[in-house]
Steps between C-alpha positions, in 0.01 A plus 500: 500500500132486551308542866253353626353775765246407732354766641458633892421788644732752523748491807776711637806254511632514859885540557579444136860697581588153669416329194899428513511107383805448272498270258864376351594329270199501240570911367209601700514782865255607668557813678329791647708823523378612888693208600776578290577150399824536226564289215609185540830611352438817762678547867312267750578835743223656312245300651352263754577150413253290550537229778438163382549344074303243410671290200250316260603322235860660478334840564501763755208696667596769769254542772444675829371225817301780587260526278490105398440424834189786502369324207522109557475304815773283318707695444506617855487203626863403278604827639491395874581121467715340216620857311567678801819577462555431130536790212475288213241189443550322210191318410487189259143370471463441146129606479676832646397780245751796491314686280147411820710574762661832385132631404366390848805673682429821239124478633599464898704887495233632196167319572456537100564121348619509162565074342520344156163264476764246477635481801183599710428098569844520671469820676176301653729224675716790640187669631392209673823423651580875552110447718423823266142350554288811303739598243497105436124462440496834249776302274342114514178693394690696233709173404169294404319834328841512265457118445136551366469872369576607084660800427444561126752786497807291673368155401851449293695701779720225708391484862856593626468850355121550645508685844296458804454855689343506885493800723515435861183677588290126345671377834321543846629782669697274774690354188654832331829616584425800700266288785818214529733801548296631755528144680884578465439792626330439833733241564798718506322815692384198728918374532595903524397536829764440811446180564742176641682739709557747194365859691835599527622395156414851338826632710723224418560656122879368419732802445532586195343254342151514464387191586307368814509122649145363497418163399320428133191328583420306195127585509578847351848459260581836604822613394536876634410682806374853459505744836266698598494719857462199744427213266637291257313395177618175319453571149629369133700666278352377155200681629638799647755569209204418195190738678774794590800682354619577823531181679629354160778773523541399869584137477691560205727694718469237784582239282797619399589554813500159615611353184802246644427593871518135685362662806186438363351203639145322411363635861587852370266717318597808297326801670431835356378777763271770391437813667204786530246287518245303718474109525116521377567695216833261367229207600270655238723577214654126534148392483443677162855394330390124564126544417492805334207627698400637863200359655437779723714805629434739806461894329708636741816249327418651161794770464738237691432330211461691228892612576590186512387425183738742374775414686430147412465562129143313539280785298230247457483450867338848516206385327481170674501741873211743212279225454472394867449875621218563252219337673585757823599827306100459383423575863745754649415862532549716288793668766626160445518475120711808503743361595476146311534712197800664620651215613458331165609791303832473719554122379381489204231280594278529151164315625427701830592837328247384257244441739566792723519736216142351374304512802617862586411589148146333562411658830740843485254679682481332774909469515530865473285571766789289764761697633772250414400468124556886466835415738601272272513744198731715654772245445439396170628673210290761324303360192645609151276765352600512176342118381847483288672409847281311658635167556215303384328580169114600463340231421156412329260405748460130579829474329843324651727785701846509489683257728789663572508671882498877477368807693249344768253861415524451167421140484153543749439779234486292210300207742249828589428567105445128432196529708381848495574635166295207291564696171839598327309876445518473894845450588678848513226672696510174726868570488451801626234502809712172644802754491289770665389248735839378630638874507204555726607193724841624474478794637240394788799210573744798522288671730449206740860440516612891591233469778575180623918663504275792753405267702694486873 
């Protein structure tokens, strides 16, 4: 099969583990293991079933209303009106492209568009019916350039095997999947707070069975309730169970629960109730798993979430909380930094160990001259002398260090010798006066501490 790839700049595919469309019926699945999605010979208990099939032309497409309803003002629109309360639409147009419709579902959970340049004339009715307004102009445009442009290499290649390629970043920003999520988004935090008479509806938990009574406003599709301290977040489990191993573990268990249960009405929500946290943190790590990025983030929540991160199984999170924290770690003391690097040693947190670990080895005089700098050595372990167990290898100068975490000392001694020793001739005696040095800081730190012990 031959492509035809045009070119965009590069983009970072949002949410691609929800990328869970499946497609019976023609050999082909499209799957994404963080979802867990089986086979579709597989156990549908292995994953979340998708909540609405579309059938075109005898075949299937699974979807989510969620994120259809994020992506098209017509499909929400169905979703509120004439499909509200339908799980399968069968539709019969016969200008009704599977093979359009199934890419343009593909591109609303991937924001990558992938079509044969045959069918891209019929993708353009669903666009304009769909009101995909931008993504429409970029294929009409596209449509009459294939009309008129000569590829010498494929000019005996048939168009159905030729492949149209778009990224979602050639869309305006308001347009790509992780700004209509964030719509989705404010409109549930908006329906999670105790309104209608709801303030007491936290306590009114049915026994044993993990649900809560609270209406489904159709504005949001919610279909779980997570709980939190005092409040209750309306959520969906696509998204929950495809950005985080955890929750996906979670309602796996909770579905199996109620698998059969007729207590379960349409003005119930299942609930999940988490513990050993606050309400603005949980706020900020749903806002990540539906945009997958923070716009801002007090300091003072940074460990909050940096555990929860863990306990969530959302390691990239810890970079997201990095990149917003960088702009204020360039203007904390250097008291302060102290204990940024600690902290990030702690979690693992790659990107503010980094940075910490570079601007001590930059200005280590002036760090050595604080009192909590010299502190802070006393509970780290003591660097390896012998450079055969060090935990990071000497490297040349200017060259790429080791990535793996290791001994905090012996890592800001290999930062120190990229800028002080310039030449490889320079190293060991380098080596050797930054070892002095922190033996001399050592044992002033030691000192400090027995006389602060004196002290009444």
């Amino acid at each position: 099969m031959s492509l035809v790839v045009f070119e965009t700049p590069k983009y970072q595919v949002f949410l691609v583990q929800i990328n869970v469309i499946c497609i019976h019926g023609v050999g082909l699945n499209i799957y994404h293991n963080r979802v867990g999605i089986s086979s579709t010979q597989g156990s549908s208990g292995d994953y979340f079933p998708p909540d609405v099939t579309f059938i075109v032309q005898g075949r299937p497409i699974e979807a989510h209303r969620v994120i259809l309803s994020a992506r098209s003002p017509f499909f929400k629109k169905k979703f509120e009106t004439d499909w509200k309360h339908r799980s399968e639409v069968r539709l019969s147009r016969e200008k009704l492209s599977y093979p359009a419709l199934y890419s343009l579902i593909h591109f609303f959970y991937s924001d990558r568009l992938e079509i044969a340049v045959d069918d891209m004339e019929d993708l353009v009715r669903i666009c304009k019916v769909c009101k995909c307004e931008s993504l429409q102009k970029i294929v009409e445009k596209e449509v009459i350039h294939q009309k008129y442009a000569e590829y010498k290499a494929l000019r005996d290649v048939d168009n159905s095997q030729k492949r149209y390629v778009l990224q979602g970043l050639s869309l305006p920003e308001e347009d790509r999947l992780p700004a209509a999520l964030r719509r989705i988004l404010l409109t549930a935090l908006a329906n999670s707070t105790h309104e209608n008479g709801q303030a007491d509806g936290i306590d009114k938990l049915v026994s044993g069975m993990g649900i809560m009574h609270i209406a489904k406003p159709v504005d949001d599709l919610a279909d779980v309730c997570v709980r939190v301290d005092t409040k209750v977040f309306r959520c969906h489990q696509v998204i929950l169970a495809s950005r985080s191993e955890y929750f996906k573990a979670r309602l796996s268990r909770m579905k199996d629960f109620h698998e059969g249960k007729d207590e379960l009405s349409v003005d119930f929500l299942p609930c999940l109730e988490e513990h050993d946290l606050s309400m603005d943190a949980f706020e900020k790590v749903v806002e990540y798993m539906y945009t997958d990025g923070l716009e801002k983030i007090d300091p003072d929540q940074a460990e909050e979430m940096f555990d929860v991160a863990s306990r969530y199984l959302l390691f990239p999170l810890k970079r997201a909380v990095a990149d917003v924290l960088l702009p204020h770690l360039e203007i904390v003391s250097p008291e302060e930094l102290c204990h940024w690097l600690i902290l990030a040693d702690m979690y693992a947190v790659v990107k503010i160990r980094e940075y910490c670990l570079d601007t001590i080895a930059c200005n280590f005089e002036t760090f050595a001259d604080t009192k909590e700098f010299r502190a802070m050595l006393l509970t780290l372990p003591p660097p390896s002398g012998d450079s055969s167990l060090r935990t990071t290898v000497p490297s040349v100068p200017g060259s790429s260090l080791n990535t793996d975490q290791g001994n905090l000392l012996d890592d800001l001694r290999e930062k120190w010798l990229e800028i002080e020793a310039a030449e490889l001739d320079q190293r060991d005696e380098s080596a050797l006066q930054f070892d002095h040095r922190l033996k001399m800081l050592l044992h002033v730190a030691e000192q400090e501490n027995s006389d602060a012990q004196k002290e009444p």
